[in-house]
MITOR-300058 format. One line per 3 residues: their letters; for each residue x, y, z of C-alpha. Coordinates in steps of 0.02 Angstrom, whole numbers, plus 50000, padded with zeros to 5 digits. Each point is the difference from the previous one (the first is absolute). Last residue first. Layout:
! residues N
A = X Y Z | ... .
//
This chain:
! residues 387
XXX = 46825 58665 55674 | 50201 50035 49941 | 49977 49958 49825 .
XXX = 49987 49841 49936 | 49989 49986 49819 | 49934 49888 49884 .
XXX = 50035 49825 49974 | 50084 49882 49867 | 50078 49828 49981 .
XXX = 50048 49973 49810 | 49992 49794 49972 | 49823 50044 49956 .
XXX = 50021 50086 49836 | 49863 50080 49929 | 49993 50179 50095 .
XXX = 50197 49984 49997 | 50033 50004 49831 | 50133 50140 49994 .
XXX = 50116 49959 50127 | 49972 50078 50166 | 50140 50118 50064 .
XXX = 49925 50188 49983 | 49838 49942 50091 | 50109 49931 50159 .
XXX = 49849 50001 50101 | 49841 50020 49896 | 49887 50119 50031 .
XXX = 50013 50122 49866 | 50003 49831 49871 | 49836 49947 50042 .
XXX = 49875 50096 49908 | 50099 50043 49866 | 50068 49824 49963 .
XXX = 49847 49906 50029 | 49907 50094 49857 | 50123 49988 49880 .
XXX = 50029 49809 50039 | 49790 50017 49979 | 50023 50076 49831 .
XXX = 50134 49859 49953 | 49884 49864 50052 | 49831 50064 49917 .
XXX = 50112 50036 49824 | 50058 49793 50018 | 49945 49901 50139 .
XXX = 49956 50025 50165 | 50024 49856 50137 | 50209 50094 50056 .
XXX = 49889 50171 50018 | 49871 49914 50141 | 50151 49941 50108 .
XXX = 50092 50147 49999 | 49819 50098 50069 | 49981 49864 50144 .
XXX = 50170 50024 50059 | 49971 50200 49998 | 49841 49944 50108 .
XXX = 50087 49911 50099 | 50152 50123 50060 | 49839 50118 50028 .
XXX = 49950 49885 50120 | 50136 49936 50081 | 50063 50177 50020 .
XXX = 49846 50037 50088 | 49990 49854 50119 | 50175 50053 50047 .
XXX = 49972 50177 50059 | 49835 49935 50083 | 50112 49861 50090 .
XXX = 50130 50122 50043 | 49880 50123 50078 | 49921 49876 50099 .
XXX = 49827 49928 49967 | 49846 50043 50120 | 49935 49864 50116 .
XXX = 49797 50004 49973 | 49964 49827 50022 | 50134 49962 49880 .
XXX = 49884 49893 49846 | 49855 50139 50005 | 50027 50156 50048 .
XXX = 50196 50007 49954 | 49978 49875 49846 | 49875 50123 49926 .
XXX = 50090 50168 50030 | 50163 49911 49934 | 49904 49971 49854 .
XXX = 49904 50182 49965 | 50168 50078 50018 | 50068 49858 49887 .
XXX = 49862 50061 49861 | 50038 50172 50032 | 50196 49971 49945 .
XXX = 49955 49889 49859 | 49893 50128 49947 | 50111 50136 50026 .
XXX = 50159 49900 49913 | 49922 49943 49860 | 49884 50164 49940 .
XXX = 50145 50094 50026 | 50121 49904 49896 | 49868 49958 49867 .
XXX = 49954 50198 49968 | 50191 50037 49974 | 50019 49841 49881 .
XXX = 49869 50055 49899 | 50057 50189 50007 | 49844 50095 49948 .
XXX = 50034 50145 49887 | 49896 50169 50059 | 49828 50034 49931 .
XXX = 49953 50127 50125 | 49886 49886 50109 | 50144 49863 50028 .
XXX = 49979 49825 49986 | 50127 49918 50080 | 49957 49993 50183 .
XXX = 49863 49900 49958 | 50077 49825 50035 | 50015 50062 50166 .
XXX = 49813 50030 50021 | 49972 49913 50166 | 50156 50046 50072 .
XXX = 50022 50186 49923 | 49830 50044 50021 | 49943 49941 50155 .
XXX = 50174 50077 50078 | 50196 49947 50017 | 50096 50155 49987 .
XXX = 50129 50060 49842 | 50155 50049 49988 | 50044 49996 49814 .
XXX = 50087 49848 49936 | 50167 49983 49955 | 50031 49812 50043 .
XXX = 50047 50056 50204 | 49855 50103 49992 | 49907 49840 49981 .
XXX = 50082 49908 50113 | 49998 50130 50145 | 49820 50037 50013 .
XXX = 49967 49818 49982 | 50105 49954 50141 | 49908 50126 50120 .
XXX = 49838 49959 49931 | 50058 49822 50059 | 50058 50049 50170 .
XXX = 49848 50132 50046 | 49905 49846 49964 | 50091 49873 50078 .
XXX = 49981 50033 50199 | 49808 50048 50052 | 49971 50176 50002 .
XXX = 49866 49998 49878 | 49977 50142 49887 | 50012 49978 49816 .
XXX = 49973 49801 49945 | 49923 49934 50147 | 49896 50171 50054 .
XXX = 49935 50006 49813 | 49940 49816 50002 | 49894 50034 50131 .
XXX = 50054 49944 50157 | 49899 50106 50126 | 50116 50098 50146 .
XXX = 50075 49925 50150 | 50169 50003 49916 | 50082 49842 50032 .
XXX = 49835 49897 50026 | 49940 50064 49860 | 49793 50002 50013 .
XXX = 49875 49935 49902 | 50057 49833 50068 | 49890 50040 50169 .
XXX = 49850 50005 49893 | 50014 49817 50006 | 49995 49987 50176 .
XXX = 49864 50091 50010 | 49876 49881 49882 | 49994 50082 49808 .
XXX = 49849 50001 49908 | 49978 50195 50028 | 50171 50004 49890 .
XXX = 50148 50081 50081 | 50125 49863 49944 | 49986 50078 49837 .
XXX = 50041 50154 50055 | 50181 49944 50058 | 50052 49861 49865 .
XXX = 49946 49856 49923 | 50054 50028 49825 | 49868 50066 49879 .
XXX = 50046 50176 49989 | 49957 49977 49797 | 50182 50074 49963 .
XXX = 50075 49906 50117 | 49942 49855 49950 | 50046 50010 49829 .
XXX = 50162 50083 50081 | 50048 49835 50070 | 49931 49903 49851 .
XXX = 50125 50075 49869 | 50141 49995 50141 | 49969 49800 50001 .
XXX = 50012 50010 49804 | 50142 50099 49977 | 50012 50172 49978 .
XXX = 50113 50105 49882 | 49922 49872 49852 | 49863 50119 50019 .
XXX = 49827 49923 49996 | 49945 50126 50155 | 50032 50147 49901 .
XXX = 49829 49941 49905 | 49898 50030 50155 | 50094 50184 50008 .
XXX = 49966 50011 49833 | 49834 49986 50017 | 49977 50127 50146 .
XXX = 50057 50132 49872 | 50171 50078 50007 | 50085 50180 50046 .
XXX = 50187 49990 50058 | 50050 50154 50103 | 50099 49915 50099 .
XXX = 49948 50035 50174 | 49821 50086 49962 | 49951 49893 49882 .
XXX = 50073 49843 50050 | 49897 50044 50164 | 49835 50024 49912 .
XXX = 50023 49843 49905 | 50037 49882 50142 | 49875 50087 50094 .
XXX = 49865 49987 49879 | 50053 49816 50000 | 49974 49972 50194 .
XXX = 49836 50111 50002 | 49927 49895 49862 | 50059 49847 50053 .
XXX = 49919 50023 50164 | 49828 50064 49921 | 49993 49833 49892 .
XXX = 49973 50037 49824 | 49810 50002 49932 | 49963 49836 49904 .
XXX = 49908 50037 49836 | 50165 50054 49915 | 50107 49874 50053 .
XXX = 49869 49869 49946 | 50019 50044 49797 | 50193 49999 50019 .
XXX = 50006 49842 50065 | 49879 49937 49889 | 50106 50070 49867 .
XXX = 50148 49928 50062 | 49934 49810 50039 | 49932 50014 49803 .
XXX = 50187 50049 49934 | 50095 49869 50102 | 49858 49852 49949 .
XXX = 50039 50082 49813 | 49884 50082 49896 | 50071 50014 49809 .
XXX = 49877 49882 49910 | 49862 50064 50112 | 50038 50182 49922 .
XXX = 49982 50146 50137 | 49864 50133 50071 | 49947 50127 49915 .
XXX = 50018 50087 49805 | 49965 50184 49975 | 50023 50058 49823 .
XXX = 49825 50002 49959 | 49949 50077 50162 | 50098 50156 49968 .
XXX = 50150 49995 50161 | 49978 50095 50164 | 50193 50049 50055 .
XXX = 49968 50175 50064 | 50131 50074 50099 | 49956 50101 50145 .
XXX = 50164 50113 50039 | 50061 49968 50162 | 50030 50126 50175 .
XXX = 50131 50108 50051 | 50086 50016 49838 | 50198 49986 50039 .
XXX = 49991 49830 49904 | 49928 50066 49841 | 50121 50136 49997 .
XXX = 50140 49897 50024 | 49922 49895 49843 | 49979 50159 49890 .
XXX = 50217 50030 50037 | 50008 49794 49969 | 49909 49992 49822 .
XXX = 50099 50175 49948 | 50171 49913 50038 | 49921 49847 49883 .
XXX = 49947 50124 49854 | 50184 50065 50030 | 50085 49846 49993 .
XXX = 50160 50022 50104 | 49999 49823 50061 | 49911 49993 50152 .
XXX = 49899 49850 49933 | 50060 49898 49833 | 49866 50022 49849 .
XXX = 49864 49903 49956 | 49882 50016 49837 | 49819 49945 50009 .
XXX = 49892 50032 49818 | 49816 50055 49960 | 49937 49996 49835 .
XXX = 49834 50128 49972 | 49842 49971 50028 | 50008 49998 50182 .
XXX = 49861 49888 50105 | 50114 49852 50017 | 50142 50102 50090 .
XXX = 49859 50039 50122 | 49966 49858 50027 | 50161 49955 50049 .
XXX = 50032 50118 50118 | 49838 49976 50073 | 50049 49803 50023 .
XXX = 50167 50063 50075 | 49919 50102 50110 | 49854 49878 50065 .
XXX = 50140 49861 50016 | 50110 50110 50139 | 50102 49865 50027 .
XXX = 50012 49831 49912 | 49963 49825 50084 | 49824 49981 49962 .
XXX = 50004 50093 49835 | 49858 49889 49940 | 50126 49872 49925 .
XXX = 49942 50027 49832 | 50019 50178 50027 | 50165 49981 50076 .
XXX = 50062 49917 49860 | 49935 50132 49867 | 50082 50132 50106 .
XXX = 50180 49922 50015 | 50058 50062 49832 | 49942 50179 49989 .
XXX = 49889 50071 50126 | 50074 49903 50161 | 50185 50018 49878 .
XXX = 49999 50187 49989 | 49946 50032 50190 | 50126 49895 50074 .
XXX = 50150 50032 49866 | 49994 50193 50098 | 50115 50131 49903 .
XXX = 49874 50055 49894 | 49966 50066 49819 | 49825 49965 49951 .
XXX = 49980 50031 49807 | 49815 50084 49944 | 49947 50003 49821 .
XXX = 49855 50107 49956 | 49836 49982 49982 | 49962 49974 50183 .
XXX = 50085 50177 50050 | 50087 49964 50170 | 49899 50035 50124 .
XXX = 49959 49810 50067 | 50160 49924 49941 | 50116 50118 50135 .
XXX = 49879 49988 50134 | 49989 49808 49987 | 50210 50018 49990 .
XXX = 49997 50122 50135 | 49905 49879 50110 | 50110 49842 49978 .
XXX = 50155 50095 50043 | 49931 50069 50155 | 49940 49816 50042 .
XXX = 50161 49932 49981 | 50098 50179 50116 | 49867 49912 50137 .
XXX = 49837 50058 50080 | 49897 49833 49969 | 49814 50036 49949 .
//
């Protein structure tokens, strides 16, 4: 079962229905519209649907069921969070408890046979719905690769331990969809992730003839490429540069210092989400996630062209300094362009969006006129510092 503040929520209102006295009747007052509407209005079309896209199905089906079994009427009511509710202060003092508990309550969500329905309506199946059940249905007979394994318990482990951000392996996946990172980035840490670029071990392989074994090895450092050595410990020039120039840039917007590692790279779009139930930032969480995984992804570039297209010739400090710029100067480019296609609520949320994340950076912040995201006769750039 997911570990999130959703599926706390979902298992105090089972708890909640199950002792309540069945004769009597029971009123749900919560502060989460997720919960209330996958039992209330949303259940019936999830059911049909065979709960193929909803989370935690098992718990919202036991929910229900249980609902079903009462006697009595029972009614949802929803209140505004953190709002000086006192059943709602009492919710979150029992929820700290909960997540201070060293290990998990078992929850029981078996439901009576006669109220147990399976699978989904043909009427309602979709070709998207049937591809994600099967999906779903093979992930769980095919054992994870050990590689990925190690790579994302790291991720986790060291967002953890840095940040103290606590999430699932799931959402880490699901992090991946952020609009923070663009499609090529998406793949790059895909790949990453899996440790399926040709790098270091890999070349190790019994297959291998001698001379290929020979690329194991950095030719800068003497030691094996692994991703890890590219990104964190090669000597070669750029990297020290570009961690440099991220360092810099985001303290620069107001940002924490804060060190390039597994965890803050690969889960950047995770950096939000904090164990103790603190606000996220939205456009906080995008700035980061932006500019370190733009900023490992052009590590992972220049490391590319050097070995590959240069023959080995390392970049100069000026042309790292500029490639970086470029880059980041794109992807803000890239972000304008996206918010002038929206249209209506979407466009003005995104404008928000754009604004936040950007505007820290920005030479000359003070003096831009007001619709610059959308209007492209306004030239813009962040910063340069003195890197």
């Amino acid at each position: 079962m997911e570990q999130s503040n959703q599926t706390g929520e979902a298992v105090a209102t089972l708890i909640a229905t199950r002792v309540a006295d069945p004769a009597k009747p029971l009123l749900h007052i919560t502060d989460s519209k997720t919960t209330l509407e996958a039992v209330t209005k949303r259940f019936h079309k999830n059911e049909d649907e065979g709960f193929i896209h909803h989370k935690n199905p098992d718990l919202t089906r036991a929910i229900r069921a249980a609902i079903l079994e009462r006697k009595a009427h029972s009614a949802f009511q929803w209140v505004k969070g953190h709002n000086s509710h006192p059943g709602n202060e009492r919710a979150d003092v029992l929820a700290g408890r909960g997540a201070r508990k060293p290990a998990p309550d078992p929850v029981d969500v078996t439901v009576p046979r006669q109220l147990r329905v399976t699978g989904a309506k043909l009427s309602k199946i979709t070709q998207k719905l049937a591809y994600r059940a099967i999906r779903a249905r093979k992930s769980v007979e095919i054992e994870p690769r050990r590689r990925t394994k190690e790579r994302v318990d790291q991720v986790i482990r060291d967002l953890k331990d840095k940040l103290d951000v606590h999430i699932a392996p799931e959402t880490l996946w699901k992090s991946l969809a952020s609009s923070a990172i663009t499609r090529e980035a998406r793949q790059w840490m895909w790949m990453t992730l899996h440790d399926a670029y040709m790098v270091g071990t890999h070349w190790l392989r019994p297959s291998m003839s001698d001379e290929l074994k020979e690329r194991a090895v950095c030719k800068i450092c003497g030691q094996t490429e692994t991703m890890e050595h590219i990104l964190f410990t090669c000597t070669a020039k750029g990297r020290e540069i570009i961690w440099k120039l991220l360092r810099e840039a985001w303290t620069m917007a107001g940002g924490l210092p804060r060190d390039p590692s597994w965890g803050t790279i690969m889960g950047a779009a995770c950096t939000g989400r904090k164990a103790n139930g603190g606000r996220r930032v939205s456009a906080l969480e995008n700035r980061w996630a932006i500019l370190a995984v733009e900023s490992a992804r052009l590590i992972w570039k220049l490391r590319c062209e050097r070995v590959i297209a240069n023959d080995g010739a390392e970049f100069t400090r000026r042309e790292v300094h500029n490639r970086w710029f470029a880059e980041i100067n794109r992807r803000l480019t890239l972000d304008r362009r996206v918010a002038t296609l929206l249209l209506g609520k979407k466009r003005k949320r995104y404008i928000r969006l754009v604004e936040g994340t950007w505007s820290p950076l920005l030479e000359e912040e003070r003096n831009l006129p007001p619709r610059w995201v959308t209007d492209s006769g306004v030239l813009v750039g962040i910063k340069r510092g003195n890197g």
